[in-house]
N, C-alpha and C positions, 0 to 999 in steps of 0.2 A: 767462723766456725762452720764447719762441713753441716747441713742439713742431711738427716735421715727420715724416712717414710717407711712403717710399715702397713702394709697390705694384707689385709685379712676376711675370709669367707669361711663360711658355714655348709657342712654336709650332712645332712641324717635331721629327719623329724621324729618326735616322741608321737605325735599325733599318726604318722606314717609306717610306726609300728617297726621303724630301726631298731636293731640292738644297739649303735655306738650315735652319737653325735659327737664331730668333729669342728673348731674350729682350727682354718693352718692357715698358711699365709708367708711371707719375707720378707725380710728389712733391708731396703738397699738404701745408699746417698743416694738423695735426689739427682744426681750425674747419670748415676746408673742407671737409675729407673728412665731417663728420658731416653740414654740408648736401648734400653729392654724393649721400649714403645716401637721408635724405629726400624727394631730386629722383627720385632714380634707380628705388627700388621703387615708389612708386607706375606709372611709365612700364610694368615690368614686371606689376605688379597689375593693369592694362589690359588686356592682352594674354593675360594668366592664364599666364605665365610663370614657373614658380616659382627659376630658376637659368638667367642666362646664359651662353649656349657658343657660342662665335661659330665654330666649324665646324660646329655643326648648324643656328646659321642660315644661314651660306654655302653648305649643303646641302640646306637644308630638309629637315633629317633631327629626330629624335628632339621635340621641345616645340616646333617650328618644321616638321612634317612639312606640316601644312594650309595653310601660307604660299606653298607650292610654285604661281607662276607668278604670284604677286600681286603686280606688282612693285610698284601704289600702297601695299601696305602697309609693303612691307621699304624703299620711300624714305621713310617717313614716320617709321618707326622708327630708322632710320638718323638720319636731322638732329636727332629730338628727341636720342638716345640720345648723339650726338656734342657735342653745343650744351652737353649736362650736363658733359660729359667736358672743355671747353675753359673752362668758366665756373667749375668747382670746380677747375685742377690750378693749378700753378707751374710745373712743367716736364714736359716729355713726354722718355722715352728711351727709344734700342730699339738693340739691337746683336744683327750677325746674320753669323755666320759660314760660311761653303762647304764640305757635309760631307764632299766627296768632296776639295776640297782638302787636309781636315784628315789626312783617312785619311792620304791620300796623304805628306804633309810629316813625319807622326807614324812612319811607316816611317824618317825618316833623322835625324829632330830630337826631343827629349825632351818632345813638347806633353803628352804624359799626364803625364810625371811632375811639369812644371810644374803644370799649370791644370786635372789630371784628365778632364775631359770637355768636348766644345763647349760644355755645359749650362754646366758649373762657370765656362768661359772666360765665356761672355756675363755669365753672372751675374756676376761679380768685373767686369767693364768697366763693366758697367752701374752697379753700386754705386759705381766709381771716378770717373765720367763725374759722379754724384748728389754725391759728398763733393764736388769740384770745384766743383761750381755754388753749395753749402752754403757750400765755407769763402770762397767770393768774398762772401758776404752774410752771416757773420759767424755761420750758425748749424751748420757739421758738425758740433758737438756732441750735438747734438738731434735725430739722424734716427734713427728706427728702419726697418729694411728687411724688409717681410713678401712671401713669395714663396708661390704660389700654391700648395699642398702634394700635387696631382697628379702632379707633375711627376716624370716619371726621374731619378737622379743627385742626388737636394737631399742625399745622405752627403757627397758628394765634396764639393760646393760648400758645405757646414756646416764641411768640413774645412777648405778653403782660406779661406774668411772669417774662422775662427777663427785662422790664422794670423795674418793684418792686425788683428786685435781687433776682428772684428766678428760679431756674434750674429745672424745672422739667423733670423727665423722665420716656421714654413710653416705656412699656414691654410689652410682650403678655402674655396669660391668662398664655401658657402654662410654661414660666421662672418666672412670677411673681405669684404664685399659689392663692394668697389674693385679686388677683382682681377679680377670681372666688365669691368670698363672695361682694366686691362690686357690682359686676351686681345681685347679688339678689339681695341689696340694694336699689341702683337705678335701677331696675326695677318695686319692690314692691313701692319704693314712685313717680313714676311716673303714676302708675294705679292709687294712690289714688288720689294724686293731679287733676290728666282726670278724675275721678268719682269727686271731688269736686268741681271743676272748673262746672261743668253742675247743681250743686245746687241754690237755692237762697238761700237768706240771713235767709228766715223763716226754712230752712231745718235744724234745728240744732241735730234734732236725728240723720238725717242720716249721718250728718258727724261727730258726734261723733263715729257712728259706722266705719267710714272711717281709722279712726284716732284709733280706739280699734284694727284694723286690723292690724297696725303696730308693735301693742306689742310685737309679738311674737319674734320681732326681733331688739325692742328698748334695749340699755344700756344708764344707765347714766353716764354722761351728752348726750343728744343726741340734734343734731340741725336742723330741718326738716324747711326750707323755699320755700315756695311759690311765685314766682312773677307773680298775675295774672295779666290781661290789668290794671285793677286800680293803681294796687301795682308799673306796669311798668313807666304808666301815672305820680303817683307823683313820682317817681326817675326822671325822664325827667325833669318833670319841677324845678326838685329842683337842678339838676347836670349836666343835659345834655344840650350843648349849641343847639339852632336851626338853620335848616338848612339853610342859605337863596335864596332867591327865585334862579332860574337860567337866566343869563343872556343870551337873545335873541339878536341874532348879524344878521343885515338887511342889 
């Protein structure tokens, strides 16, 4: 039976005062993912990169500080870096939730003591979004799901996975080299979802151009989810029990 791996990283803190947190990521065979490694460091070996971090190249901060105003180079690096990333996966996913919605709805609905954290949330949609796509192609048996081991919150999200039977484990960028390609994943669908999230309903050009942004790095099947407050609001009322009031003791 073919082995699959998905690859998964986190973008945006509640503590850091984001509007979106993103987890995204890809599901490749294990075949693919060791030619992606192949393709992929040497790209890095170029450029004397020793570990990709796609806010410091968005910033041109830290291993990308000299990049700063190049843009022939950061396009160049960008379509190879992407080209790897659509030639090596099977599915792309990213789910990003509204942190200020969450607060907010968490005040009257039990979202913590469900899904523990926006983290724990993404993470478990993400992985459910992955099994779905699996068991339509006959392999959910076979997946193993490794998250990028930076990340805030991977207790919560070990707990709640371990409820559904599933073990997830957290590498760092630098022994799991494919979560380098998730964090440009979810990083890029977390800008877009914070640039849509600030639209109205009439803005339909500009979020199609939001959403043309992601080409460069979509494969099919790909599954990009959004939970803004609305999105948040009917899962609540349709799944989430409410809190009740708290009892004052005189």
């Amino acid at each position: 039976m073919m082995m699959f791996t998905a690859f998964l990283d986190a973008s945006g803190k509640a503590e850091a005062n984001f509007r979106m947190l993103t987890v995204g990521g890809a599901v490749a065979a294990i075949s693919k993912w060791k030619r992606f490694e192949k393709q992929w460091q040497p790209v890095l070996d170029n450029e004397r990169i020793k570990v990709f971090h796609m806010t410091d190249f968005a910033a041109s901060k830290g291993e990308f500080k000299s990049w700063k105003g190049d843009g022939d180079r950061r396009v160049n690096f960008t379509q190879r870096s992407t080209r790897i990333i659509r030639e090596n996966t099977d599915k792309l996913v990213a789910v990003s939730v509204d942190l200020e919605g969450w607060e907010l709805l968490n005040h009257r609905y039990l979202l913590e003591e469900v899904y523990g954290s926006p983290y724990a949330f993404c993470g478990l949609t993400a992985i459910g979004i992955v099994n779905k796509w699996a068991k339509r192609r006959g392999t959910n048996n076979s997946i193993e799901f490794v998250f990028e081991d930076g990340d805030e919150g991977k207790g919560l999200l070990y707990d709640r996975c371990k409820r559904e039977g599933i073990e997830p484990i957290f590498r760092s960028k630098e022994k799991a080299i494919p979560c380098q390609a998730a964090d440009l994943i979810a990083w890029k669908n977390r800008i877009c979802a914070t640039e849509g999230a600030k639209l109205t309903e009439g803005d339909v050009a500009r979020m199609e151009a939001i959403l043309l942004s992601l080409d460069n790095i979509r494969v099919r099947p790909s599954s990009y989810v959004i939970m803004s407050r609305k999105s948040l609001l009917a899962m609540c009322r349709e799944n989430i029990p409410i809190r009740k009031p708290a009892t004052v003791v005189h």
